[in-house]
C-alpha positions, 0 to 999 in steps of 0.5 A: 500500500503505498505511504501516503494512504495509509492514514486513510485506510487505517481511518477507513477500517477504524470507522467501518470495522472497529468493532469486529476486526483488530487492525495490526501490522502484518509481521516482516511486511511494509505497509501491510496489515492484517484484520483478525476477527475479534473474539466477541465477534466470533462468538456472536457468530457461533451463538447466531449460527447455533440459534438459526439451526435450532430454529430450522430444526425445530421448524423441520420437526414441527412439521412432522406434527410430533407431540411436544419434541422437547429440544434444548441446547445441552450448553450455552458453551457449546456448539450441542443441542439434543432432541429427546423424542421417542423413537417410534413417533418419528416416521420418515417423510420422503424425500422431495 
């Protein structure tokens, strides 16, 4: 990147990703940078991402008209929820 925008480029990642990305100096490189996800944001992502599926299943499995599945994330720390349904109320829905 050449000297003179520098300046610029560190303002423009500042003011558009300061609160995802952590902006350093890439190492043994001139002018160069590497954006590093934060942590909070990984896990803002993971907690997104495990929701939306629990929510996916939950639809997918609702539509199977079973009484009451009961499904709970096994650990907020986790990337693990369980489905404790019995067995022999699941039938399998064909393929579409």
């Amino acid at each position: 990147m050449p000297s003179d925008q520098i300046s610029q480029f560190r303002d423009l990642v500042h003011d558009q990703f300061e609160l995802n990305w952590e902006l350093n100096s890439a190492p043994g490189e001139v002018n160069a940078y590497l954006l590093t996800l934060r942590q909070s944001a990984i896990a803002r992502i993971q907690e997104t991402t495990m929701s939306q599926s629990l929510e996916t299943i939950e639809r997918r499995i609702n539509a199977l008209a079973l009484p009451n599945p009961p499904f709970s994330r096994t650990d907020a720390r986790t990337t693990k929820f369980s489905c404790n349904s019995p067995v022999k109320a699941i039938r399998r829905v064909p393929n579409r």
